[in-house]
C-alpha positions in Angstrom: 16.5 -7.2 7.2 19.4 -5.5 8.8 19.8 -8.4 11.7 19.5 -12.2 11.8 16.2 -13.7 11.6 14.4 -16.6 13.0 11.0 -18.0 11.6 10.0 -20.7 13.9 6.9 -21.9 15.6 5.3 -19.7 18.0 5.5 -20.8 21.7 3.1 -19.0 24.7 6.0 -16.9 25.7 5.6 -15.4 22.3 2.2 -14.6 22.6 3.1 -11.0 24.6 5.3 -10.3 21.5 2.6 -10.9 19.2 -0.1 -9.0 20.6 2.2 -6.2 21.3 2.7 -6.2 16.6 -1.5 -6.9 16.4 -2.8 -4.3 18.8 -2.3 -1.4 17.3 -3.1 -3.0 13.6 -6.1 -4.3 14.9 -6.9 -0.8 16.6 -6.0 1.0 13.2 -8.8 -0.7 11.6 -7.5 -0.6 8.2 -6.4 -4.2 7.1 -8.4 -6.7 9.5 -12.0 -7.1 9.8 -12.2 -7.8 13.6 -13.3 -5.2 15.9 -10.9 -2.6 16.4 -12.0 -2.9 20.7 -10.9 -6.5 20.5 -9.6 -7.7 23.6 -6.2 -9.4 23.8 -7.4 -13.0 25.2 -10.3 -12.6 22.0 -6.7 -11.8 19.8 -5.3 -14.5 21.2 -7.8 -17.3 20.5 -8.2 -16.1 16.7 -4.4 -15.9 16.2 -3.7 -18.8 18.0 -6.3 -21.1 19.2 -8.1 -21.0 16.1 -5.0 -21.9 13.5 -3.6 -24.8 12.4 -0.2 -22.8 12.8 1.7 -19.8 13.7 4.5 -18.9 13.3 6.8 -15.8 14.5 9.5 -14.5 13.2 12.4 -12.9 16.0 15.2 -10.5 14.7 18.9 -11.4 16.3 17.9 -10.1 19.6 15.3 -12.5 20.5 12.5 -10.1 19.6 9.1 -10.7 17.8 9.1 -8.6 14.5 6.4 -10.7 12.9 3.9 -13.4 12.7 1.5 -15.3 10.6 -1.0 -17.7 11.1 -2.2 -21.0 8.8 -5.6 -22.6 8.9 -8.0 -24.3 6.8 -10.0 -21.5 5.1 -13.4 -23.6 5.4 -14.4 -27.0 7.1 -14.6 -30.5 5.9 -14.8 -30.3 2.0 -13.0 -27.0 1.5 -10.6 -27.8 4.1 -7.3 -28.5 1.4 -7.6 -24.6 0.6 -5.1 -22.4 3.4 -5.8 -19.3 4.7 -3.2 -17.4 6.2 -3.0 -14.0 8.2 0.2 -11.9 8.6 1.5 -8.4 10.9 4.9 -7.3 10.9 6.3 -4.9 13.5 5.9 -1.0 12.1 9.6 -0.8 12.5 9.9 -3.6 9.5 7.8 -2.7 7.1 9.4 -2.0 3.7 11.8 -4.1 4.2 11.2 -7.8 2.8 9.8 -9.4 5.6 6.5 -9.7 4.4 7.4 -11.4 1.6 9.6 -13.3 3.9 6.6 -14.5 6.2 4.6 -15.2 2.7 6.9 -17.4 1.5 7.7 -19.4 4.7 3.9 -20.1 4.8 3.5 -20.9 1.3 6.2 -23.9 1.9 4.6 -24.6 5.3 1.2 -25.0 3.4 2.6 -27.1 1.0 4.1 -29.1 3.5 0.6 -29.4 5.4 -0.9 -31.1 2.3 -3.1 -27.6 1.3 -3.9 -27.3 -2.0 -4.3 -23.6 -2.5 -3.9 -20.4 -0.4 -6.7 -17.8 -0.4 -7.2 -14.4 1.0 -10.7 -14.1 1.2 -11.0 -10.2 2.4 -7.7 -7.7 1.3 -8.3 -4.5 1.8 -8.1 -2.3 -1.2 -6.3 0.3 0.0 -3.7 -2.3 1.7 -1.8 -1.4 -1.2 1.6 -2.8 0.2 0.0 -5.9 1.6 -1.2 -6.1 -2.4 2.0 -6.0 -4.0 3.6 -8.2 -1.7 0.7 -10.9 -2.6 0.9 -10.1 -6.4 5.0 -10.7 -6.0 4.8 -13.8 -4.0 2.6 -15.5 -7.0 -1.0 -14.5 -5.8 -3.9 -13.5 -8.6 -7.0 -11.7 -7.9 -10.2 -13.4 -8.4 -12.7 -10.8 -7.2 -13.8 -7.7 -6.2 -15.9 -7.7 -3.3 -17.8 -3.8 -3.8 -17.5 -2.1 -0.7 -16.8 -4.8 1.6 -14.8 -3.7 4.2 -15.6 -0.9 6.8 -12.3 1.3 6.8 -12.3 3.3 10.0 -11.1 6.5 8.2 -12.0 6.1 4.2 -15.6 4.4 5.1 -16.5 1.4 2.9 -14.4 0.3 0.3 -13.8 -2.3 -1.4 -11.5 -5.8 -1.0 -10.2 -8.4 -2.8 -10.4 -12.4 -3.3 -6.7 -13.4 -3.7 -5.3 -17.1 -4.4 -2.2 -19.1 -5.6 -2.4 -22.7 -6.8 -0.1 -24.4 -4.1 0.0 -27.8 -6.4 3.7 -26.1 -8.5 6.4 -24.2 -7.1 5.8 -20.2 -7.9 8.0 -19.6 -10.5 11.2 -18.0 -9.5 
């Protein structure tokens, strides 16, 4: 990253940023499940009203260049394993602070007492979003055959990802 960068917690004047990184990713349909019509207050209450924590990440002039979110990814007694969701200004991409954002949540995970991290729906041909898992200690566990509706491929399939959040990921 060329400029400074700021991970902290995300605060309701952050929200415009946010949605302004989501909206066109979720329009894209390529890497999220949720309806690509999704309405910015519906954004707003899975990104932020339904996490544990979010984050955003601001480059040295204040602006938002990414974001992820951290929740329990069931209830009650598959509540120690994290999920986690991720965008990163177009402008960014290829440049680290994915891995960046992964990282930061992986500690903040850890520091929230979660056990594990899973992914429970990666997009096969999120092939950048699949490296940057794979480097930041994440394993595949399964195929799910045709899974996901890509608005331009059609069906095709996605992936169950995980890391054990009980060691450090080795260096």
């Amino acid at each position: 990253m060329a400029s400074p960068l700021q991970i902290r917690p995300c605060e309701p004047a952050d929200w415009p940023g946010v949605w302004r990184l989501l909206e066109p990713v979720f329009r894209a349909g390529e890497s999220f499940p949720h309806d690509p019509a999704i309405t910015e207050a519906e954004a707003r209450v899975l990104w932020v009203e339904q996490s544990q924590a979010v984050m955003v990440a601001l480059n040295g002039d204040g602006a938002v260049v990414g974001s992820y979110y951290l929740k329990p990814n069931a209830l009650c007694l598959g509540a120690h394993v994290a999920n986690a969701g991720y965008v990163v200004a177009g402008h960014c991409r290829g440049e680290g602070l994915g891995s960046l954002l992964c990282q930061h949540s992986l500690e903040a995970s850890r520091r929230l007492g979660f056990r594990s991290m899973q992914f429970n729906l990666v997009v096969s041909t999120n092939t950048a979003g699949i490296r940057c898992w794979k480097r930041n200690g994440f394993r595949t566990i399964g195929t799910l055959p045709g899974a996901f509706r890509h608005r331009q491929l059609g069906y095709v399939d996605a992936y169950v990802m995980v890391q054990s959040l009980l060691e450090s990921p080795a260096a």
